[in-house]
C-alpha positions in Angstrom: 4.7 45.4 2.2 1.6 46.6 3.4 1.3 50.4 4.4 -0.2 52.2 7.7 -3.8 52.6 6.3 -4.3 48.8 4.0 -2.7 47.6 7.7 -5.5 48.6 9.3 -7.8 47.9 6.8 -6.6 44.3 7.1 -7.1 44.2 10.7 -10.7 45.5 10.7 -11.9 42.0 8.7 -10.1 39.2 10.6 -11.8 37.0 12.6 -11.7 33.5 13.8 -12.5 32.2 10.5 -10.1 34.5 8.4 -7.3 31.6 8.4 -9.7 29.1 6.8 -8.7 30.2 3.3 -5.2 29.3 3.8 -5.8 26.4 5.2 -7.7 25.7 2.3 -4.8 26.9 -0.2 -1.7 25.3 2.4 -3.3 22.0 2.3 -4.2 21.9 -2.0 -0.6 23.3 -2.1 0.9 20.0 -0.8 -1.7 17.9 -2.8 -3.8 17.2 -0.4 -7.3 16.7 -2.2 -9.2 14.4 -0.3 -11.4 15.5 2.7 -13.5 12.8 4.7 -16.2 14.6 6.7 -18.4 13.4 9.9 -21.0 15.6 9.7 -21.4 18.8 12.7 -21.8 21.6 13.5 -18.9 23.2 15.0 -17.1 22.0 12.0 -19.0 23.9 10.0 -16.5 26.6 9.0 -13.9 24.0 8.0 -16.5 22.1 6.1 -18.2 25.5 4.3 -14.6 26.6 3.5 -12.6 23.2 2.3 -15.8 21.6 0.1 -15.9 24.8 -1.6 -12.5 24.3 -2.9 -12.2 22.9 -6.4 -9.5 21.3 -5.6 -10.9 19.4 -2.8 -12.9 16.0 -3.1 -15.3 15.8 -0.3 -16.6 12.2 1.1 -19.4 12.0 3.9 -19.2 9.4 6.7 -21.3 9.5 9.3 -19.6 7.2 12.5 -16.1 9.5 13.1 -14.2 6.3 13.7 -15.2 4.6 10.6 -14.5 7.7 9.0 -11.0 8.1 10.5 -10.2 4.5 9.2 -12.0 5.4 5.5 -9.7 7.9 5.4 -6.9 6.0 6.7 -7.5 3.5 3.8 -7.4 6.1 1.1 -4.3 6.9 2.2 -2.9 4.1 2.9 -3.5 3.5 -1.2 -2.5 6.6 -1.9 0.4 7.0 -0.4 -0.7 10.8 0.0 -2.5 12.9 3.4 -5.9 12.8 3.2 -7.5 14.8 5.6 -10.9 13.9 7.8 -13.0 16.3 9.8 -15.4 16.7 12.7 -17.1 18.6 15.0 -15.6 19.4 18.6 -16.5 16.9 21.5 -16.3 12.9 21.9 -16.8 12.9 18.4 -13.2 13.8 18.5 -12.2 10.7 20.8 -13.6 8.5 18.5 -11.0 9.3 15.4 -8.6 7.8 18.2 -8.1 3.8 17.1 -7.2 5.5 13.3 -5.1 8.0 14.5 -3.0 5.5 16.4 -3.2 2.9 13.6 -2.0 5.6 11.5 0.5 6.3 13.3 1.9 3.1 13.8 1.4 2.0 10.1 3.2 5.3 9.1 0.2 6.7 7.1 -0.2 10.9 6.9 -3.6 11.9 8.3 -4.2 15.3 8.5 -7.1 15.3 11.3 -9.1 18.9 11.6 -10.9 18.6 14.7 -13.2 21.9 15.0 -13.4 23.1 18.8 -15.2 25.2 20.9 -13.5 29.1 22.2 -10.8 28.1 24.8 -12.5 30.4 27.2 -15.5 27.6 27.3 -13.2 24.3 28.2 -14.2 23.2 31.2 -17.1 25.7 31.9 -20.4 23.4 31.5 -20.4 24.6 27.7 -22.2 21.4 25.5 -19.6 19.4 23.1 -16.4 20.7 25.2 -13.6 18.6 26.1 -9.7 19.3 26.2 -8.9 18.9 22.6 -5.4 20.3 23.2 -2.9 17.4 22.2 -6.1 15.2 22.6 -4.1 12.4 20.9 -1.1 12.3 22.8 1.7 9.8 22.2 -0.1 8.6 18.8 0.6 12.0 16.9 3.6 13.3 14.9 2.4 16.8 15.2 -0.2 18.5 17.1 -1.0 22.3 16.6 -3.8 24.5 18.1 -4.5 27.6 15.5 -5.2 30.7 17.1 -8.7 31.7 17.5 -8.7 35.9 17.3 -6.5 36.6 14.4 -6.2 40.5 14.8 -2.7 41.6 12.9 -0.2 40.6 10.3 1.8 37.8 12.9 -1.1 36.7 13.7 -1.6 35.0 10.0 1.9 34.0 9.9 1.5 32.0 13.1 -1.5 30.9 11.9 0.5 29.3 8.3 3.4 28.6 10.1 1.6 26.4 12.2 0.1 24.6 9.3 3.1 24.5 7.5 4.9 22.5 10.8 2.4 20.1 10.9 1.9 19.0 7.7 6.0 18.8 6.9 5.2 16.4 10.5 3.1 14.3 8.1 5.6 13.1 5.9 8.9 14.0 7.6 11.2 12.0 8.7 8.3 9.2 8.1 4.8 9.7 7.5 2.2 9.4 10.3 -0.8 11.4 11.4 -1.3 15.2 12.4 -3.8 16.9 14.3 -5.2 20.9 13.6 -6.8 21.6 16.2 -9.4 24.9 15.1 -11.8 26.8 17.6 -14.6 28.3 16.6 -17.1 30.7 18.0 -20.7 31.3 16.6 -21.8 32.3 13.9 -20.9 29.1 12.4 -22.6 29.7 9.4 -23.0 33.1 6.9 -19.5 34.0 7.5 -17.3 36.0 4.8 -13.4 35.8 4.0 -12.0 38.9 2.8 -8.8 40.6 2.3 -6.6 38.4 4.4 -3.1 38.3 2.8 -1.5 35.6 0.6 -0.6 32.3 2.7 2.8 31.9 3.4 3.7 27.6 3.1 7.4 26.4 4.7 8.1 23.2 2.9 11.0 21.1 3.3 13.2 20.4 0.9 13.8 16.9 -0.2 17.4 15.0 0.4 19.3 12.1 0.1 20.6 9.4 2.8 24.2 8.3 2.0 26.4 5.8 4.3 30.5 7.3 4.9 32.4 5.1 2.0 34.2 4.0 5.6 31.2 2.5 7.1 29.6 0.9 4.0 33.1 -0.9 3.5 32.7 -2.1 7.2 29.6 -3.7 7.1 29.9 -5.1 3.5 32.9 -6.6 5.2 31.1 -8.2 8.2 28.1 -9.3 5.9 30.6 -11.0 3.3 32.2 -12.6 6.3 28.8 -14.0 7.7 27.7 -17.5 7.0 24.6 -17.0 7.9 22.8 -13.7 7.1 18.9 -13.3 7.2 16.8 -11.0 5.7 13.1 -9.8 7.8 10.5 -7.7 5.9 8.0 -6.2 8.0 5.2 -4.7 6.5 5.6 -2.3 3.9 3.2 -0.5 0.8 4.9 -2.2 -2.8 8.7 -1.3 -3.6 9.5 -2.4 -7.1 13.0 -0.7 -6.1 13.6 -2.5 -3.0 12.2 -5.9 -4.2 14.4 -6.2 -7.2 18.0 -5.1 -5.1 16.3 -8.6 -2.6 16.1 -10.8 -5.3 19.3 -9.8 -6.5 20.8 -10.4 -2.8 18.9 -13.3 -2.2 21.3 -15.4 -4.7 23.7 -15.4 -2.5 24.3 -18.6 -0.5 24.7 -17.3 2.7 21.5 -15.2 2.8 17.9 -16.2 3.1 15.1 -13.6 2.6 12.5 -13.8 4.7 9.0 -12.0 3.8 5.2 -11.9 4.6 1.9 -10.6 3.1 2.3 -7.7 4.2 6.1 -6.8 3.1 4.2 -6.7 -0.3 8.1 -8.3 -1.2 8.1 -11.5 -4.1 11.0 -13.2 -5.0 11.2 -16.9 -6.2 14.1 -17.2 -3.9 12.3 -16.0 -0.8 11.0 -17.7 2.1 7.2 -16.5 2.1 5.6 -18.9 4.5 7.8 -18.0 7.7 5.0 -19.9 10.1 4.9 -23.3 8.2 8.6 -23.2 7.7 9.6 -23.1 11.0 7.0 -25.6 12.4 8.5 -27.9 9.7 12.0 -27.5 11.9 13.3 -30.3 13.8 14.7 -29.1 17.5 18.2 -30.3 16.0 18.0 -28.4 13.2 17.6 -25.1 15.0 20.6 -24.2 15.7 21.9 -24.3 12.1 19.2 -22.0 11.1 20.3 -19.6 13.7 21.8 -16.1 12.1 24.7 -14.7 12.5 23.7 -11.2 11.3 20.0 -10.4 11.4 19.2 -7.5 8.9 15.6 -5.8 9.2 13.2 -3.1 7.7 9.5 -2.4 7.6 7.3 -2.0 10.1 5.0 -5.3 12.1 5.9 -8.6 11.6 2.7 -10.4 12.1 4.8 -13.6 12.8 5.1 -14.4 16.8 6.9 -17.4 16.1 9.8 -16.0 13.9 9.8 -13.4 17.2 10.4 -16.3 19.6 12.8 -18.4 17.0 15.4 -15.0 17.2 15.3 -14.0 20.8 15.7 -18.0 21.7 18.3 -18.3 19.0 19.5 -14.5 18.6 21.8 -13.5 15.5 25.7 -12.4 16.7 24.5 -8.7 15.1 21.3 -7.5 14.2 21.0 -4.7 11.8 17.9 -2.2 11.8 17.7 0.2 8.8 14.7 2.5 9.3 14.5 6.5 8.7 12.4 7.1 12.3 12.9 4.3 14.8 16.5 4.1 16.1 16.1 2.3 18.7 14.2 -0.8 17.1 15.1 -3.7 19.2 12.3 -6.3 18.7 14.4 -9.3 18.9 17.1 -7.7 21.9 19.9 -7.8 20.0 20.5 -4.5 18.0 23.5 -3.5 17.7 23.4 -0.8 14.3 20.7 1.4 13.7 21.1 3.1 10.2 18.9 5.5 9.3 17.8 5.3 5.8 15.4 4.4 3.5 16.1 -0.1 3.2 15.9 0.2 -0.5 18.6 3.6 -0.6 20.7 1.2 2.1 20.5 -1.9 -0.3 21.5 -0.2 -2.9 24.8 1.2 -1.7 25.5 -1.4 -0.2 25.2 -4.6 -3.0 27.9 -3.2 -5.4 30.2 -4.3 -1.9 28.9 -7.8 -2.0 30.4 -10.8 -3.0 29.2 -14.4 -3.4 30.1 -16.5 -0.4 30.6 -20.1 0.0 27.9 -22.1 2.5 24.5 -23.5 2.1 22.6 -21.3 4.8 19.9 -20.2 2.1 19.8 -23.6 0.5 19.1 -25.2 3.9 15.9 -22.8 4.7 14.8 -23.2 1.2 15.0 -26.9 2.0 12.8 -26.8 5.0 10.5 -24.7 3.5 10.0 -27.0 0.4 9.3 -29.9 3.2 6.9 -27.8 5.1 5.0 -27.1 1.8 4.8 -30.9 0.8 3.2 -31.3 4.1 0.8 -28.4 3.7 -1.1 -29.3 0.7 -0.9 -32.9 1.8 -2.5 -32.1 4.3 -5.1 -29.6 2.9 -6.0 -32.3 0.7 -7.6 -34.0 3.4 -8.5 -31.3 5.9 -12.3 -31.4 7.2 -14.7 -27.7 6.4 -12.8 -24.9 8.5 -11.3 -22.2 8.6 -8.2 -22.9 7.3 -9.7 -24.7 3.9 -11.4 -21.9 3.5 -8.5 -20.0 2.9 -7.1 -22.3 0.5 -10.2 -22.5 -1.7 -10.5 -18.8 -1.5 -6.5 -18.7 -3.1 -7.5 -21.4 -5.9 -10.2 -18.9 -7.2 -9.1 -15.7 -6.4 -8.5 -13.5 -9.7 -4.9 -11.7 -9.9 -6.5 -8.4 -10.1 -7.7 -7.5 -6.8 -5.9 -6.0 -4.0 -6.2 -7.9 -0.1 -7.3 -6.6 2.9 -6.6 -8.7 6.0 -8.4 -8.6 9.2 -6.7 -9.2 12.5 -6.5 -11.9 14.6 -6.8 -15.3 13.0 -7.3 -13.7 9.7 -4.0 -12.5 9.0 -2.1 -15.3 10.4 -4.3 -18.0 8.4 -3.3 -16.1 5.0 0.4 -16.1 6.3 0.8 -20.0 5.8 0.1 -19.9 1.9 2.2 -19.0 -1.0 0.2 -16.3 -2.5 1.1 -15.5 -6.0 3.5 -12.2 -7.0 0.8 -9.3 -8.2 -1.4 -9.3 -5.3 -0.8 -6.2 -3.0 -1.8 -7.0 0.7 -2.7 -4.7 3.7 -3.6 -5.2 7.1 -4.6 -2.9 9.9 -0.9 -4.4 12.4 -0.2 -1.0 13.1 -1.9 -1.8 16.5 -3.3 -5.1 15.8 -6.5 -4.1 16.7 -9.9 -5.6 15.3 -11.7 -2.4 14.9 -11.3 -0.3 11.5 -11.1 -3.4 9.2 -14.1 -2.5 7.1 -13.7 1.2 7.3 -10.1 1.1 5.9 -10.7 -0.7 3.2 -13.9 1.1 2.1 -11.5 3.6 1.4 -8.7 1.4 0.1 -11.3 0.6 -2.9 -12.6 4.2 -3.2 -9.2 5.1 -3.4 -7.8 2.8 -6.3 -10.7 2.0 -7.9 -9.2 -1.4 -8.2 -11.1 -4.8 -7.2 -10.6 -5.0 -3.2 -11.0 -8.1 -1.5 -11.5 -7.9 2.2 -11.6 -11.1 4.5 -12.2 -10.2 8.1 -13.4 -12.4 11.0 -16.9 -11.9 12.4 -16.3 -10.1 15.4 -13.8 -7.4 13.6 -16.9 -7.0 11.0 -19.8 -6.9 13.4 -17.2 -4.3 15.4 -17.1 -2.2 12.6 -20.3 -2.5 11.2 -21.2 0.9 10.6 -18.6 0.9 7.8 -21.4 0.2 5.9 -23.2 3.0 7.1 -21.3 5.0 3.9 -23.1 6.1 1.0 -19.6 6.3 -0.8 -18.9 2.3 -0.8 -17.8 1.6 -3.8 -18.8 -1.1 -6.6 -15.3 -2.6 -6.8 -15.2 -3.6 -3.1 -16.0 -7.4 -2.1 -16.1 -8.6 1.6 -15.4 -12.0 2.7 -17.0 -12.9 6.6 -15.3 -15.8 8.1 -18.4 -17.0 10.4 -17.2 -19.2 13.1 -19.4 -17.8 15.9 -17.3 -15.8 17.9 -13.1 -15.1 18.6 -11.6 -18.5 16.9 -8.1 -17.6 17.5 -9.4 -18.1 21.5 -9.9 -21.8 20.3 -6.8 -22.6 19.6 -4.3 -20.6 22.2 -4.3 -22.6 25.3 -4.5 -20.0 27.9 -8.5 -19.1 27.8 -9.5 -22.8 27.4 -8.1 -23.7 30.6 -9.9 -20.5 32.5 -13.3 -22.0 32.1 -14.1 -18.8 30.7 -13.8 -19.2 27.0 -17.3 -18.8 25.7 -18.5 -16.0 28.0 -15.0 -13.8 28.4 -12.6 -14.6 25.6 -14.5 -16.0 22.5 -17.8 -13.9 22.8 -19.6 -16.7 21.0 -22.9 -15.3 19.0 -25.4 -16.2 16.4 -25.5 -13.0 14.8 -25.5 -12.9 11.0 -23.6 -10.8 8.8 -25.7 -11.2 5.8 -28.8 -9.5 7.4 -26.2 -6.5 8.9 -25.1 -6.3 5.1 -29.1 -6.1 3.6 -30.4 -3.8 6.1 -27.7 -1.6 4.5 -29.1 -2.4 0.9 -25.5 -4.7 0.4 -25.4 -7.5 -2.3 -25.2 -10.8 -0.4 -24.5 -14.3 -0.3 -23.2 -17.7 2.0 -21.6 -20.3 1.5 -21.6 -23.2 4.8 -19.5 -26.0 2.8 -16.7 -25.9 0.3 -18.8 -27.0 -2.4 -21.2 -23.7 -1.9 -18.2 -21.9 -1.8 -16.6 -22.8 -4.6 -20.2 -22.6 -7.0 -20.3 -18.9 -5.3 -17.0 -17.4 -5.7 -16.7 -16.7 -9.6 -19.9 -14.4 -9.3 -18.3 -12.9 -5.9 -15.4 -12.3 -7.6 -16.8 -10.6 -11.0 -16.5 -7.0 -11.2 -20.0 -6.6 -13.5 -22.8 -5.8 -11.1 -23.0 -2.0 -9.8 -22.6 -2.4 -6.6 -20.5 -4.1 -3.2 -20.5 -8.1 -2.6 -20.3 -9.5 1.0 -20.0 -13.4 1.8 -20.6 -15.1 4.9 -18.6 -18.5 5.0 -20.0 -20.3 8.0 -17.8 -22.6 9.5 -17.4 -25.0 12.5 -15.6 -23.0 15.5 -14.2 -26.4 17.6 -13.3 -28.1 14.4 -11.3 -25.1 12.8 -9.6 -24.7 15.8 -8.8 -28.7 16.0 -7.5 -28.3 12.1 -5.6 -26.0 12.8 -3.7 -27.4 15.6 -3.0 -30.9 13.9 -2.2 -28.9 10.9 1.0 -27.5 12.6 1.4 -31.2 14.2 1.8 -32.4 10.9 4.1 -30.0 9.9 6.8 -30.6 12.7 6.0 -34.6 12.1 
């Protein structure tokens, strides 16, 4: 307890950076140790204070919405808040597209956004903007710390605000935060003394169990099913969770279905859910259909497996997710249970029994025809796109970890059967293009493992200032698939028939990622042909020189688009 006189004492030395300290201790408290900084000025208290810290790992990147996805790629790896930092203003806005990928990808942020006095928002002052819940909808937690600090409760609002925001960050689910700190001058020369120690609120860490009742009810209904199918959305590795799947999947009357991005292998799942069901006759659909649909994770990059179970909906579909009760992708939910998939699973399989039918052995059949007529047909396909992808498999070392660009990106690596070992991300959070490069900058910083990131050309040339980073990393190798402009325009129908295409949709160019990459002082080469290609990779892919790779593959727009649409013909044939 402090007395009348070391009270006052106290009170005489706060000001508006007094709280800075605790911040600093709060945030290494929970093991949060990474900062990413956009240089400012307003930010300079946060800055002085937190890369100071021993405990803190500072990284400086210029653009704040590269930075926000750098950071977003750390800890995404990480599985661990990192933190990012700028000054007050638009710079602000522009950690915005991270922020609501982070969100949506369930990665903790913890974004410290400095601010001007609140007596200066809208007053003409320079830099000032509303910063106050600036993020909206696409925050789990957003606090405003208290500028004048002048007594005891002050500082305890001041931690207890900290403390709610970052249990936010990883509570029930993780996601980003927002601190929100004002600042008046001086912003520089200031002195923390003899604030009192920092008082942290953590949460204390539980388990989710099912009733014995309810577990024996839907064990029941599942052993009763015929037909049960397992969707994995995207999801960081669970060793846990993947081995309870492959134990499941043995059953006959359950099929496991998986992408990239479930980060999910399994010799008995269906990996390939694109090429599967275009290998599905129209008779055969109905057969296929589920009668309980059981999901977990978060995007399915899949539109077609979307349109396969709202045309041909399971009797009872089954969302198990901590956060999002009210998950009802394919419209028709009808049990939300909130737990953890892998805690769920494993109650549940003890309750299992093996059940007669053939509804796994029928998938597994028409995914075994839809692969015969893949690399048949790969075996003849013209330059494009989609070769590119398979030569890029047949050399690719087991060691690295993917990063998937949006857009056609993604869904190309969706129709190959990518070996267990590789761990795959993508921004689907929002599906946006922007961020791709940022994010796994600081994927690769993060692990220190070979990344791979292939990314179309508009997603790199959108977030070409990723390379603006002193901090990019030696183990990091970019892959640009060239095909002048938005190929995924090429082959949906709608924007050919518009007469727009070129102009409005495709935003055809004949910009060059190689010379973006060597005005940055970035290792390059290109390959336009599979022969290059396959003469360049094994020196792409080595992990000797000091530095970061990028490779332009050029490649024809109106014949990757024509592949690929004969490719799916050929499937269904």
């Amino acid at each position: 307890m402090f007395k009348l006189d070391e009270f006052s004492e106290l009170c005489s030395m706060l000001h508006d950076k007094s709280g800075l300290e605790h911040l600093s201790q709060l945030l290494s408290g929970r093991g949060i140790n990474h900062l990413v900084v956009s240089p400012g000025s307003r930010n300079a208290p946060v800055v002085t204070t937190l890369c100071s810290s021993p405990a803190m790992k500072c990284y400086t990147v210029v653009d704040e919405r590269s930075a926000a996805f750098f950071a977003l790629g750390m800890a995404q790896q990480l599985q661990q808040a990192v933190a990012v930092c700028c000054t007050s203003g638009s710079a602000v806005l522009n950690y915005a597209p991270a922020v609501a990928e982070a969100y949506y990808q369930r990665i903790p942020l913890v974004v410290l956004t400095a601010d001007r006095p609140a007596a200066w928002i809208d007053q003409g002052d320079g830099q000032t903007i509303r910063q106050h819940n600036v993020f909206g909808h696409f925050i789990k937690k957003s606090v405003s710390l208290p500028q004048h600090l002048v007594n005891k409760d002050d500082i305890w609002y001041y931690d207890r605000l900290i403390s709610e925001a970052l249990n936010a960050a990883v509570y029930p689910v993780a996601g980003p935060v927002h601190i929100n700190l004002p600042f008046a001058e001086p912003l520089y020369g200031f002195g923390i003394t003899g604030t009192q120690p920092e008082k942290d609120i953590q949460l204390t860490g539980l388990q989710t169990f099912l009733p014995i009742k309810t577990l024996g009810q839907l064990a029941d209904e599942w052993n009763n099913a015929p037909k049960v199918m397992i969707l994995a959305g995207q999801m960081p590795a669970d060793p846990s969770l993947n081995e309870l799947l492959q134990s499941i999947s043995h059953f006959n009357n359950t099929v496991v279905l998986t992408e990239t991005t479930s980060n999910l292998h399994g010799e008995k799942f269906i990996g390939c859910i694109d090429r599967t069901l275009s290998a599905m006759k129209k008779d055969e659909v109905q057969i296929h259909q589920p009668n309980i649909l059981i999901t977990f994770g978060t995007a399915v990059v899949s539109k077609r497996i979307k349109d396969f179970l709202r045309k041909t909906p399971a009797l009872q579909h089954w969302h198990i997710d901590p956060a999002e009760l009210h998950m009802d992708t394919y419209q028709h939910l009808c049990h939300s249970i909130p737990m953890p998939a892998s805690d769920f699973m494993q109650q549940l399989l003890p309750l299992l029994k093996p059940a007669a039918g053939n509804y796994a052995g029928m998938w597994h059949d028409t995914a075994a025809k839809a692969s015969s007529r893949h690399h048949t047909f790969l075996h003849q396909a013209d330059w494009s796109d989609l070769k590119v992808f398979e030569t890029i498999l047949n050399h690719l070392p087991g060691t690295f970890d993917l990063q998937l660009g949006n857009s056609t990106v993604i869904r190309y690596a969706q129709l190959f059967g990518w070996p267990a070992g590789f761990r795959f991300d993508s921004n689907r959070g929002t599906s946006g293009i922007d961020g791709c490069t940022s994010t796994a900058s600081g994927a690769a910083v993060a692990t220190g493992k070979p990344t791979l990131l292939i990314t179309g050309d508009l997603a790199f040339f959108y977030d070409s200032n990723a390379l603006w980073n002193k901090h990019l990393p030696a183990n990091l190798r970019i892959i640009v698939i060239n095909n002048g402009g938005g190929g995924i325009f090429r082959y949906l129908e709608g924007p050919e028939q518009t007469g727009l295409l070129e102009d409005f949709f495709e935003a055809s160019h004949k910009l060059s990622a190689v010379k973006v990459a060597e005005a940055y002082g970035i290792r390059t080469a290109v390959a336009v042909s599979e022969e290059q290609l396959i003469a360049i990779l094994p020196a792409f892919f080595s992990m000797n020189a000091n530095s970061p790779m990028l490779l332009e593959i050029i490649t024809p727009a109106i014949i990757s688009a024509q592949t690929l649409r004969n490719y799916f013909k050929e499937l269904g044939n």
